[in-house]
Structure formats: structure tokens, C-alpha cells
TORNUZA-892915 format. One record per residue (C-alpha): chain; x, y, z. Coordinates in steps of 0.001 Angstrom, whole numbers. Example, Ala and Ser with C-alpha at 12.3 -4.5 7.8 and 13.67 -1.06 7.14 Angstrom:
2
<site><chain>A</chain><px>12300</px><py>-4500</py><pz>7800</pz></site>
<site><chain>A</chain><px>13670</px><py>-1060</py><pz>7140</pz></site>
//
This chain:
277
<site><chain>A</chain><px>0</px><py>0</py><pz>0</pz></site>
<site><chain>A</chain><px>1676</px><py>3162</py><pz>-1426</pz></site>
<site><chain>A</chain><px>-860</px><py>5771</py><pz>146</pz></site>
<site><chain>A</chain><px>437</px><py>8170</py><pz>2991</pz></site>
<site><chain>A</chain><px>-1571</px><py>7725</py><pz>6119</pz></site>
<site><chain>A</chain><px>-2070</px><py>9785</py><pz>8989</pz></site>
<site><chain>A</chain><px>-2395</px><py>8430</py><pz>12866</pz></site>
<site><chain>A</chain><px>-3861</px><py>10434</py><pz>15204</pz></site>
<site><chain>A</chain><px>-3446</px><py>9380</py><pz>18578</pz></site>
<site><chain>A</chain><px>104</px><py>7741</py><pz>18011</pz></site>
<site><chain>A</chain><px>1453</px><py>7877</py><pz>21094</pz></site>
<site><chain>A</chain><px>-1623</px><py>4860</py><pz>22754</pz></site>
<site><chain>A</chain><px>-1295</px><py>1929</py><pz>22302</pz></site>
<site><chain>A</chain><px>-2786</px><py>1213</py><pz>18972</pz></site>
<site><chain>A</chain><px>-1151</px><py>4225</py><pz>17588</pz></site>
<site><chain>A</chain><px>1799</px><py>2973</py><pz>18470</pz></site>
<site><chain>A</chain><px>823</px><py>-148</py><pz>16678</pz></site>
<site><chain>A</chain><px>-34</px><py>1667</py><pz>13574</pz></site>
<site><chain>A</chain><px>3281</px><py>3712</py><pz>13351</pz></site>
<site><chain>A</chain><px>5258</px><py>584</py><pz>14136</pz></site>
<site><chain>A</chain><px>3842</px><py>-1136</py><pz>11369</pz></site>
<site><chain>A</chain><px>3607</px><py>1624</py><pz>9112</pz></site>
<site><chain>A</chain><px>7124</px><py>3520</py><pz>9515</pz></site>
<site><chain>A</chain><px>7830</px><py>6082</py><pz>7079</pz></site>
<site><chain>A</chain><px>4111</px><py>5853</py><pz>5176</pz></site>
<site><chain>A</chain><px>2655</px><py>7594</py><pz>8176</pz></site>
<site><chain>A</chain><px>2782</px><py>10337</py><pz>10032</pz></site>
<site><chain>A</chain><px>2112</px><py>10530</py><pz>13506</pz></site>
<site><chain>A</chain><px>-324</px><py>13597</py><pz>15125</pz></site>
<site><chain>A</chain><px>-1397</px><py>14143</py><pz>19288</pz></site>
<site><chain>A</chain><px>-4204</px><py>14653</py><pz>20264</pz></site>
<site><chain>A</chain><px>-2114</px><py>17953</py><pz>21948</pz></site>
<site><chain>A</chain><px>-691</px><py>18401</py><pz>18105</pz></site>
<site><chain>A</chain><px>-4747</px><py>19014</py><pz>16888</pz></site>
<site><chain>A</chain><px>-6631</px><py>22492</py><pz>16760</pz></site>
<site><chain>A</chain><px>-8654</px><py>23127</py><pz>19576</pz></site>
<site><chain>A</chain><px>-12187</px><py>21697</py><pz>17596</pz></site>
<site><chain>A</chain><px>-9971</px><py>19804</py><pz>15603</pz></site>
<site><chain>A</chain><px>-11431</px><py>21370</py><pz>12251</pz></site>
<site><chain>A</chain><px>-8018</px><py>21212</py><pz>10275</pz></site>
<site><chain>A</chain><px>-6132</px><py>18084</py><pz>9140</pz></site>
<site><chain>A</chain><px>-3318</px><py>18274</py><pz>7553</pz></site>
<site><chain>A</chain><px>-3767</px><py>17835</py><pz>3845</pz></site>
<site><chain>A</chain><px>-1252</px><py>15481</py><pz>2491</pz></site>
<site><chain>A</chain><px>-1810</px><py>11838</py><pz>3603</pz></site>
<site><chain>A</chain><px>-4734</px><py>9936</py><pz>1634</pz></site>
<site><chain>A</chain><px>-5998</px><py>8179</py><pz>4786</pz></site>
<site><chain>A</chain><px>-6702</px><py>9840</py><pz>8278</pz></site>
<site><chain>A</chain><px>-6800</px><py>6696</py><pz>10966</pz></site>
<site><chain>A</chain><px>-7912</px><py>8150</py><pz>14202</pz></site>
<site><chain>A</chain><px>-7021</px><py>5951</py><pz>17382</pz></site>
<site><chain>A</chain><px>-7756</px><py>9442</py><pz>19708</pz></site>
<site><chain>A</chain><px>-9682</px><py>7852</py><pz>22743</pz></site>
<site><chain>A</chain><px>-10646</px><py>8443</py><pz>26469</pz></site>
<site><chain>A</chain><px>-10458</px><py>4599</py><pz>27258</pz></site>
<site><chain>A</chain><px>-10675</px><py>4584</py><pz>31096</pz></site>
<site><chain>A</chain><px>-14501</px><py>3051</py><pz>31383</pz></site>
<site><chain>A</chain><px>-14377</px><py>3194</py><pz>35603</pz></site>
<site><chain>A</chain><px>-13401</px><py>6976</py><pz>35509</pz></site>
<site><chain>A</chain><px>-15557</px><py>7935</py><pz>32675</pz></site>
<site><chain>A</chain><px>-18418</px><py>7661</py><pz>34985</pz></site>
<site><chain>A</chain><px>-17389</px><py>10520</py><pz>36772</pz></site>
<site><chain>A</chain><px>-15253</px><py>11979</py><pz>33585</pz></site>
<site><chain>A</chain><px>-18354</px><py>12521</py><pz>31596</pz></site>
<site><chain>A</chain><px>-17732</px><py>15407</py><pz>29664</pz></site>
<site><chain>A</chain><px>-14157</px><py>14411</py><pz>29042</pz></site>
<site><chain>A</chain><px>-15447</px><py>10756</py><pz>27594</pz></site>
<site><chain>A</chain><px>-17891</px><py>12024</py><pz>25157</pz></site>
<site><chain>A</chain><px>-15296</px><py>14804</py><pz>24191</pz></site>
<site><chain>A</chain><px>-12665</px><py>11910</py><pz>23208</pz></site>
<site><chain>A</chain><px>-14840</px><py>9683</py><pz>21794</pz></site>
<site><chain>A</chain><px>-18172</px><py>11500</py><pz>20430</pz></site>
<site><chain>A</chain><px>-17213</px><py>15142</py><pz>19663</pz></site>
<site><chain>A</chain><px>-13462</px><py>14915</py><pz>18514</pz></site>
<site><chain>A</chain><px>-14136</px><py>12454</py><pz>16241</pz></site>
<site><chain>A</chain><px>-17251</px><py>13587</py><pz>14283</pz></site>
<site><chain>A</chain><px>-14738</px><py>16678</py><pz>14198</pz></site>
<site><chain>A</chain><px>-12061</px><py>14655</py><pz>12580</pz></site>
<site><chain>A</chain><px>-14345</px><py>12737</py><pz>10290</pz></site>
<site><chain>A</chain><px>-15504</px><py>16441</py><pz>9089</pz></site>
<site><chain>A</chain><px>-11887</px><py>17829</py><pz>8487</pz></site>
<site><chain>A</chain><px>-11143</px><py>14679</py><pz>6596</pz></site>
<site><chain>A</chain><px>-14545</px><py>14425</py><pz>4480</pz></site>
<site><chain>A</chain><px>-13495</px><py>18463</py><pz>3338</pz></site>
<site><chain>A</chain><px>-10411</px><py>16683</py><pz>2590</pz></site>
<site><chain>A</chain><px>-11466</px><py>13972</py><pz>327</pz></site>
<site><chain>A</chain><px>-9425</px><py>11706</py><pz>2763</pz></site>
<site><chain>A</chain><px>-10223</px><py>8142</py><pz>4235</pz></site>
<site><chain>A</chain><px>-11472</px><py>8065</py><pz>7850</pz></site>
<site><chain>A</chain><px>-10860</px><py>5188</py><pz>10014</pz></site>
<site><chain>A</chain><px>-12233</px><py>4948</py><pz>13516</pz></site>
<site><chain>A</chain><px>-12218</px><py>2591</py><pz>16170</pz></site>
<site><chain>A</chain><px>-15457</px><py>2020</py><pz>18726</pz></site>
<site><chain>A</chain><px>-15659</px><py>-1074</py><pz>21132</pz></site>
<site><chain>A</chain><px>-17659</px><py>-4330</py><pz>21129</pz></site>
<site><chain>A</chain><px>-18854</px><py>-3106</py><pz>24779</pz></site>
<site><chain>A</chain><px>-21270</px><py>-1297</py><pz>22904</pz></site>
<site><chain>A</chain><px>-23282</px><py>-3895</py><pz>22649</pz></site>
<site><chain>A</chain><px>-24710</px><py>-4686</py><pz>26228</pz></site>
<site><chain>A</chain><px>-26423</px><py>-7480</py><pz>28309</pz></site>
<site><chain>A</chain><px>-28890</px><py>-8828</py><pz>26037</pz></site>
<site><chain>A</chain><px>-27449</px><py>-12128</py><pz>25606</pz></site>
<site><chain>A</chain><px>-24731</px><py>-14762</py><pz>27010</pz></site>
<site><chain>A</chain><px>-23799</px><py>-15497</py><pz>22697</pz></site>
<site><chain>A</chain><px>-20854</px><py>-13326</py><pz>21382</pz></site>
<site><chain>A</chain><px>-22110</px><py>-10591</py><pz>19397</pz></site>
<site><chain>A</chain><px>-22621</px><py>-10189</py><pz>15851</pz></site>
<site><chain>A</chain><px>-22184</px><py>-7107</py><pz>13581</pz></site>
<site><chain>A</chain><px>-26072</px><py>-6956</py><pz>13325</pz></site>
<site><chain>A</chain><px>-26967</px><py>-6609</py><pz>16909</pz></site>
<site><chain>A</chain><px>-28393</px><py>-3379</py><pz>18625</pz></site>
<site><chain>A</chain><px>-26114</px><py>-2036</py><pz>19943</pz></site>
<site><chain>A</chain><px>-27705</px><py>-742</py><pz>23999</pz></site>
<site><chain>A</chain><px>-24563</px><py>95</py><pz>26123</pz></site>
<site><chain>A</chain><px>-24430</px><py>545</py><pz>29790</pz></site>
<site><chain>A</chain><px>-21711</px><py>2640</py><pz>30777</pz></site>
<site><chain>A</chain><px>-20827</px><py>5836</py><pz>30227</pz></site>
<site><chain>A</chain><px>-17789</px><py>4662</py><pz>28611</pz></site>
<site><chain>A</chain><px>-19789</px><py>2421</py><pz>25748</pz></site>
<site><chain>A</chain><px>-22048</px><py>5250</py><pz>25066</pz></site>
<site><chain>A</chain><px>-19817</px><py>7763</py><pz>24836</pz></site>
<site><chain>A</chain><px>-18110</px><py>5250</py><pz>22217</pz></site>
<site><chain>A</chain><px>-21529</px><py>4684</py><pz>20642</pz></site>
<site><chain>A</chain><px>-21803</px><py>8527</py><pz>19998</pz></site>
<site><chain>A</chain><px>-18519</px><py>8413</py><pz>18388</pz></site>
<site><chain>A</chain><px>-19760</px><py>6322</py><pz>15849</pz></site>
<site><chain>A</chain><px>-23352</px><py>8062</py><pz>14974</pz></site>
<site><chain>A</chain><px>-20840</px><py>11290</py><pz>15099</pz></site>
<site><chain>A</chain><px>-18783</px><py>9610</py><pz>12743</pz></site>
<site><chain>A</chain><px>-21503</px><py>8502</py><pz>10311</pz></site>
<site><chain>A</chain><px>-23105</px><py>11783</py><pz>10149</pz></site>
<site><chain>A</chain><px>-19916</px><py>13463</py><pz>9053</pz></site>
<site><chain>A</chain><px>-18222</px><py>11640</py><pz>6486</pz></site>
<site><chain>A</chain><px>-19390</px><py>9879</py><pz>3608</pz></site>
<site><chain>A</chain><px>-17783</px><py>6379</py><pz>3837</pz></site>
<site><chain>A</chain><px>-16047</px><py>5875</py><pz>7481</pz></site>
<site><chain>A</chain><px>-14571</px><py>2675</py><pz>8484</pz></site>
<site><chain>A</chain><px>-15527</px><py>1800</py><pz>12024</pz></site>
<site><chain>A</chain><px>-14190</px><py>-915</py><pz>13567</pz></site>
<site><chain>A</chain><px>-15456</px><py>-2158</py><pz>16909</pz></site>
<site><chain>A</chain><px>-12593</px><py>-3761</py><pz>18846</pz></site>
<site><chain>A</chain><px>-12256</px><py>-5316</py><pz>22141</pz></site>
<site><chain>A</chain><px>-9751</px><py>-6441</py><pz>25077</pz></site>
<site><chain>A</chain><px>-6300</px><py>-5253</py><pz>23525</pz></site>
<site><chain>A</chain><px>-3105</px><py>-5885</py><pz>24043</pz></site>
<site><chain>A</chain><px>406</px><py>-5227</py><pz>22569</pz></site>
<site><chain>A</chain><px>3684</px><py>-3817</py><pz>22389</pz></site>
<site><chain>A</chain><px>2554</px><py>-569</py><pz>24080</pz></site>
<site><chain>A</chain><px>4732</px><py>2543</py><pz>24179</pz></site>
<site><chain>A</chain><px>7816</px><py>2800</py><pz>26554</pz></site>
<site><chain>A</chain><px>7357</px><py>3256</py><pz>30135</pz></site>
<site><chain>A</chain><px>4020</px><py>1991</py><pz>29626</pz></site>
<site><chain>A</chain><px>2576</px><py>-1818</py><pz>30232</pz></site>
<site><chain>A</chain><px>-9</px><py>-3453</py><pz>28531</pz></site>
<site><chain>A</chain><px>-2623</px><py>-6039</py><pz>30077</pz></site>
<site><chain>A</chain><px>-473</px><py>-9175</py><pz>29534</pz></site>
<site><chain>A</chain><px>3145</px><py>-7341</py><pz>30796</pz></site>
<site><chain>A</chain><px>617</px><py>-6465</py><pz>33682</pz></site>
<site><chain>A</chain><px>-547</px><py>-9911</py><pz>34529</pz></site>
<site><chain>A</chain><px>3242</px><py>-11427</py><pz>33833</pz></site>
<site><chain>A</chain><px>4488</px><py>-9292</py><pz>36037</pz></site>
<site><chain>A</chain><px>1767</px><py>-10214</py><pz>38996</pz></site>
<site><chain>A</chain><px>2456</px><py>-13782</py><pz>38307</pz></site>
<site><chain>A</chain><px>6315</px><py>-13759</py><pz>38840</pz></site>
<site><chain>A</chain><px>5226</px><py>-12134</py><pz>41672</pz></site>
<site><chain>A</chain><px>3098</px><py>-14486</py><pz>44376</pz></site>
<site><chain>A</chain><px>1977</px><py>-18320</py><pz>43735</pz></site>
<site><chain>A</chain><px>-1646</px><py>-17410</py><pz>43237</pz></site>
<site><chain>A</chain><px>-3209</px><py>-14693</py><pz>41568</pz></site>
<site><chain>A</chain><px>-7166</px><py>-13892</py><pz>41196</pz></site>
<site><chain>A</chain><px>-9610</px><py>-13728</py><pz>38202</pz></site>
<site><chain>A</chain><px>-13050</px><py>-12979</py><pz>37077</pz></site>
<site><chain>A</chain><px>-14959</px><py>-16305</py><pz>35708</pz></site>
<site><chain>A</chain><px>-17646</px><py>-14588</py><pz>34573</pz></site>
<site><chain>A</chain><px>-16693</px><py>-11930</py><pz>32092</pz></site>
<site><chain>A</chain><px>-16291</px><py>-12984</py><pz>28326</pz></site>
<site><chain>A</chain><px>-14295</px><py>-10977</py><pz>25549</pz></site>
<site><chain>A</chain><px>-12127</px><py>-11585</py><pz>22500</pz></site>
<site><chain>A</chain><px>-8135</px><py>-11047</py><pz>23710</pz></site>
<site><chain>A</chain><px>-7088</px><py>-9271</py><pz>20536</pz></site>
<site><chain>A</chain><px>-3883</px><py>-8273</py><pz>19359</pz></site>
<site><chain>A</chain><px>-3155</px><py>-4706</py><pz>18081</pz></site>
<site><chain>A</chain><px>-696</px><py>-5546</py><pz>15485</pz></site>
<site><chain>A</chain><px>-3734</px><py>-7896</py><pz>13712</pz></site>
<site><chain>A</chain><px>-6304</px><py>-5111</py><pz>14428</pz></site>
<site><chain>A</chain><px>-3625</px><py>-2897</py><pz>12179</pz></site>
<site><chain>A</chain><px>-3216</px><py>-5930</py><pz>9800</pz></site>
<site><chain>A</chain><px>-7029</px><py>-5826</py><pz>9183</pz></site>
<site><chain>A</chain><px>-7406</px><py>-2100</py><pz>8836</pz></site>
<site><chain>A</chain><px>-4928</px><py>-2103</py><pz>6224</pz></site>
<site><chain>A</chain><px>-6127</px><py>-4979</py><pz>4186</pz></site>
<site><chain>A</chain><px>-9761</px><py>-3817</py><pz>4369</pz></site>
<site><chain>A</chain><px>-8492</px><py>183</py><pz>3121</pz></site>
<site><chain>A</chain><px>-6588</px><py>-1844</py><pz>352</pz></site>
<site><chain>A</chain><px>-9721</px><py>-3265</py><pz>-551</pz></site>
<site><chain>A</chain><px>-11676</px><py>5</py><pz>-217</pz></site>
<site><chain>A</chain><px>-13701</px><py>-1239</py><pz>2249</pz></site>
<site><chain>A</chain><px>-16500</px><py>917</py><pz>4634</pz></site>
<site><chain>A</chain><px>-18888</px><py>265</py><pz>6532</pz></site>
<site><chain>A</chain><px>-19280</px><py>-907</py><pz>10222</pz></site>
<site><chain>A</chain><px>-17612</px><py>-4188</py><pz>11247</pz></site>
<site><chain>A</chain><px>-16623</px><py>-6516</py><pz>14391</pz></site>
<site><chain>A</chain><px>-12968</px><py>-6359</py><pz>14453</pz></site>
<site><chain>A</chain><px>-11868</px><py>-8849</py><pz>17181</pz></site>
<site><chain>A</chain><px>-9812</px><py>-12059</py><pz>17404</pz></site>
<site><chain>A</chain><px>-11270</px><py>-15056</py><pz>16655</pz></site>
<site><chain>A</chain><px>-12934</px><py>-17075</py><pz>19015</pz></site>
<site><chain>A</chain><px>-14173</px><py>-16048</py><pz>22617</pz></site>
<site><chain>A</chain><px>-12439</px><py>-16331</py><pz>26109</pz></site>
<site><chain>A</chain><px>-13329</px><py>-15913</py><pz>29992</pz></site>
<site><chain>A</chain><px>-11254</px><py>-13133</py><pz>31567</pz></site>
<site><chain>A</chain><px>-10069</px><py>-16106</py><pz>33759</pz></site>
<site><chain>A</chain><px>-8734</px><py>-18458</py><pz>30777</pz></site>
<site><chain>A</chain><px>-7300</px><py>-15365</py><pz>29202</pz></site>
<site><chain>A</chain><px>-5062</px><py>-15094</py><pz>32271</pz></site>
<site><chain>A</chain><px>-4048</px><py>-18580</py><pz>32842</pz></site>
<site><chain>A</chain><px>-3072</px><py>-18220</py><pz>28734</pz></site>
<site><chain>A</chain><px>-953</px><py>-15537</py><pz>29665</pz></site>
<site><chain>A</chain><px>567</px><py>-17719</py><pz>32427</pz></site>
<site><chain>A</chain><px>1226</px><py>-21041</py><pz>31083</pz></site>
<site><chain>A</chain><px>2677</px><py>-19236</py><pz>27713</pz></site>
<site><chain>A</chain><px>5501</px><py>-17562</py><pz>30126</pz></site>
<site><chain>A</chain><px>6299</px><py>-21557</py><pz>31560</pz></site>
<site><chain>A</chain><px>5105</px><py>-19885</py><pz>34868</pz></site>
<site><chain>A</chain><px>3707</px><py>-22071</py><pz>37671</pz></site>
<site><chain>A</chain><px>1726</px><py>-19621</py><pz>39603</pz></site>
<site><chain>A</chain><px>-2725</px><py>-20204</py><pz>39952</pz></site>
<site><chain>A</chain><px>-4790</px><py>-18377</py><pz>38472</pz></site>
<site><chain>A</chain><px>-8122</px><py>-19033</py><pz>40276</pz></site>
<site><chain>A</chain><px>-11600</px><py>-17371</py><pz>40021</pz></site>
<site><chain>A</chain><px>-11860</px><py>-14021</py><pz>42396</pz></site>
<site><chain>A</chain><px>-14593</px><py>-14386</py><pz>45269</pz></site>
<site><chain>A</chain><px>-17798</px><py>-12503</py><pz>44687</pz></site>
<site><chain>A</chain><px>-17129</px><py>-8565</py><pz>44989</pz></site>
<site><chain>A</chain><px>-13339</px><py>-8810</py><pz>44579</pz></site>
<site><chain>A</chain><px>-12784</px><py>-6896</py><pz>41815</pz></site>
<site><chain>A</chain><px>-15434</px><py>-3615</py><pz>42950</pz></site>
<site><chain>A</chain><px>-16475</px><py>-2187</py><pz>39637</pz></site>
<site><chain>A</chain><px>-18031</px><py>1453</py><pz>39087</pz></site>
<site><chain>A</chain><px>-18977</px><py>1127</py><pz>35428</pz></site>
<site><chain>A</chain><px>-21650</px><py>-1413</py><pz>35148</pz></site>
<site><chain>A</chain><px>-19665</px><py>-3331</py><pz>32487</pz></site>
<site><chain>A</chain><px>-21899</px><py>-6134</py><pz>30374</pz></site>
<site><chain>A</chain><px>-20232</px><py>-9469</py><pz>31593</pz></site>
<site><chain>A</chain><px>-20420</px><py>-10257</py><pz>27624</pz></site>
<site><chain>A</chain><px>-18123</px><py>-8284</py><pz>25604</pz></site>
<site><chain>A</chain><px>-17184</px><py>-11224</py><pz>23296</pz></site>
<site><chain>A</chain><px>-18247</px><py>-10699</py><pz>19465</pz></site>
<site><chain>A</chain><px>-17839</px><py>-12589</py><pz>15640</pz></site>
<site><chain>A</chain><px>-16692</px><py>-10803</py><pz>13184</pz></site>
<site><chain>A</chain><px>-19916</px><py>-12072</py><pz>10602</pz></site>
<site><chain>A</chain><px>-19625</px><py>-9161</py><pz>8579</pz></site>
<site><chain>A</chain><px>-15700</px><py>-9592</py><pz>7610</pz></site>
<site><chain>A</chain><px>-16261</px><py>-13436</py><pz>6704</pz></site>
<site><chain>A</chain><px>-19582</px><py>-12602</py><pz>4855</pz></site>
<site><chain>A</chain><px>-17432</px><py>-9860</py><pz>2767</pz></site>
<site><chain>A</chain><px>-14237</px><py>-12710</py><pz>2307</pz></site>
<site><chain>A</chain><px>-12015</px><py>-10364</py><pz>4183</pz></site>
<site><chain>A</chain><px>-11116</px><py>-11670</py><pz>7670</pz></site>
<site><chain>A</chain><px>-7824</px><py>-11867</py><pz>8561</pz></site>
<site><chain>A</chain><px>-7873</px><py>-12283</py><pz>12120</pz></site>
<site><chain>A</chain><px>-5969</px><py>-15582</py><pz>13867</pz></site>
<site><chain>A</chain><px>-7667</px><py>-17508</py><pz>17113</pz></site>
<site><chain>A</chain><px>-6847</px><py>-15245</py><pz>19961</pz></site>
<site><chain>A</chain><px>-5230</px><py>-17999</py><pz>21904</pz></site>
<site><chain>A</chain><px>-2637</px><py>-18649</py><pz>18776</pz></site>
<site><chain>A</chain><px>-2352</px><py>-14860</py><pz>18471</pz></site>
<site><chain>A</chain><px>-1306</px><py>-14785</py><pz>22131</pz></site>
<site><chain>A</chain><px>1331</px><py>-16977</py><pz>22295</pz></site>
<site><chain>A</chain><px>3110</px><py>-15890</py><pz>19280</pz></site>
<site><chain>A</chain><px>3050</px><py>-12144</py><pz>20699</pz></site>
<site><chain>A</chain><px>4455</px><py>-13503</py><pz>23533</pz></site>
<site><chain>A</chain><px>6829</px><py>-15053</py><pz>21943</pz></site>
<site><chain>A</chain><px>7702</px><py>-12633</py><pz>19903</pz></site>
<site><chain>A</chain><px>7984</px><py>-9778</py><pz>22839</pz></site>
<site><chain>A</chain><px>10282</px><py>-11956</py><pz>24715</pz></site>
<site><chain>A</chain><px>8258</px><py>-10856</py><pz>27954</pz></site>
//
């Protein structure tokens, strides 16, 4: 793919991803580098992929304002500056959006009835989105990890470093997700732009996991010996009333031949592996 491509939001962690992969075809922008309504992009990359977010879902209950800023109002913003622009636009929502409607993962056709502030702030993002620019890609994702940034840690350096830490180490049974990689969430972004895809698709490894097996993954990959055993009721106190099922299928990228996402658990261990954690 020859086109120049501009990240916004390069320094989190799927930013990070995106420059990594990308190198010299893109060019990285802050949210601190944008205008202050974000009505100007800069005019010389072809595709404007916008990984801007306010991702903390306990805090955005109290952070409102600040949630639907990041990830509602900024974004139909930069959809705007890059429809002017004739540019691609590439944003990223959340498969939280979903809800508590059902115990099956999620498909791309479901309605979509969040219950936190975070998920509909996200939600907004995407109607923002829609309204703005004539043919968005938005990609609802889930559960990331990855090479983050330095002097940051990511969910799985997070749990490694708990587990090399005490023989036993809790987990919630009860929530379900897909543990997806951010270098095959770029992967997919850049093969669906090649094929000048838009629309609204699931975007998530394939194949869904408890929070609980997702840790002892993480545990047995690094040849550790420590437990990972469910958490007692109320253990892990929650403020955002997160939907236990967060897990989705990506129906719409296999109906359109153009999934390229691997099993999380395989996905896992070679990032792992590859990371040397």
C-alpha cells in the first residue's frame, strides 16, 4: 500500500501499533498536536486513521464530559476535516457497545444498547462519525493488548508481572471478551483500506475467552507455575456497570471474504513469543 496515512493518537497503544507497522508511510499527530475543535487536518496523507480515545470506562463515569469529548465530539470533528479533505477516515469504537442482552458473542447486526458511560460515549462516536463523512470505516474492537509505548505496560506485561510475583493470583470467571492483538487489528485495517472497504464491522480475534482463561493463557505461555483461580464474589469492585459479555464474531468480515484475524489464543502466544516478555 503506497498511500500516505495519517495516525492520530500515536502515542496509545494502537497508535503505536499503527506507526510501528507503518514507519515512514505515516505520520504521527497528538491529540495535543490538533486544533482546539480539531477542524483542520493536515492535507497530504490519503488516509486519516484516528485511534484518539478516552479509554478509562471506571473513571468515565465521573469523567463525563471528558469521555464524550474523546470519543463522540473529537471524532465527528475529525471525520468532518477529513470528508473536506477527500481523505479516508478510520475509527475505532468497542464491542462493549453492545450490552447485556445475551450470554452469545455478538454479531455485527446486533443493537447495539450500552451501559456505561464509557460504551455510550463510544456509541456517539460512531453516529458522530456517520453523520460526518461519507464512507467511514468503524471498527469495533475489544480487550487489547500489545507492544505498548515505553514506560508503559499493557494487560499481559501487567498480569506477567503479577504472576512472577506471588503463587496465586485472582480472576473474574464470569466476564467474556475476545483477547485481541493490536498488530492484527492494524493488519485488518490495512487490508480492508486496500480493498476500499466501509462500513461498520466486528474487528476482534477469533474465538471467545473468559477473563479467567485469558489469564491462565498468559501464564502457562511464560512456563510460569503460579494459579490463576476465580476471584470471590465482589473482589474486583467495579463502578462502570460493564456487560459481563463483551465477546463478538466478526460475521460481517467473513460474509465480505475479508477476515484476517488468527484464534486469539494462537495470536497470544506468538506475541508472547515474539515480545520476549
Amino acid at each position: 500500500m503506497t498511500s500516505r496515512v495519517l495516525v492520530l493518537g500515536s502515542s496509545g497503544l494502537l497508535g503505536h501499533a499503527f506507526m510501528r507497522a507503518l514507519g515512514s508511510k505515516a505520520t504521527a499527530v497528538s491529540r495535543q498536536d490538533l486544533d482546539g475543535a480539531a477542524t483542520k487536518l493536515p492535507t497530504d496523507d490519503d488516509i486519516v486513521i484516528n485511534c484518539i480515545a478516552h479509554t478509562q470506562v471506571e473513571a468515565a463515569e465521573d469523567e463525563i464530559e471528558q469521555s464524550f469529548y474523546a470519543n463522540a465530539f473529537l471524532p465527528g470533528c475529525l471525520a468532518a476535516a477529513a470528508a473536506r479533505n477527500h481523505q479516508r477516515f478510520v475509527h475505532f469504537s468497542s464491542t462493549g457497545c453492545y450490552g447485556t442482552g445475551q450470554s452469545d458473542p455478538w454479531n455485527d447486526y446486533a443493537e447495539p444498547v450500552p451501559t456505561t458511560q464509557h460504551h455510550k460515549s463510544k456509541l456517539a462516536g460512531e453516529l458522530e462519525v456517520r453523520h460526518a463523512h461519507p464512507a467511514p470505516l468503524l471498527l469495533r474492537i475489544g480487550w487489547l493488548y500489545g507492544q505498548p509505548p515505553e514506560g508503559r505496560r499493557d494487560f499481559v506485561e501487567m498480569i506477567a508481572a503479577q504472576a512472577r510475583s506471588t503463587d496465586q493470583i485472582y480472576s473474574d470467571p464470569s466476564q467474556t471478551g475476545n483477547p485481541t492483538c493490536v498488530d492484527e487489528v492494524v493488519l485488518q485495517t490495512m487490508h480492508l483500506l486496500a480493498q476500499d472497504v466501509s462500513g461498520t464491522y466486528n474487528c476482534v480475534a477469533r474465538g471467545a475467552a473468559r477473563r479467567i482463561d485469558y489469564v491462565r493463557e498468559i501464564v502457562q505461555s511464560l512456563n510460569l507455575d503460579t494459579e490463576v483461580v476465580p476471584a470471590p464474589e465482589g473482589h474486583f469492585k467495579r463502578r462502570a456497570a460493564v456487560s459481563p459479555n463483551e465477546a463478538a464474531v466478526n460475521m460481517k468480515l467473513h460474509f465480505c471474504n475479508n477476515l484476517v484475524m488468527s484464534e486469539w489464543d494462537a495470536a497470544l502466544r506468538r506475541n508472547i513469543a515474539e515480545r520476549n516478555i
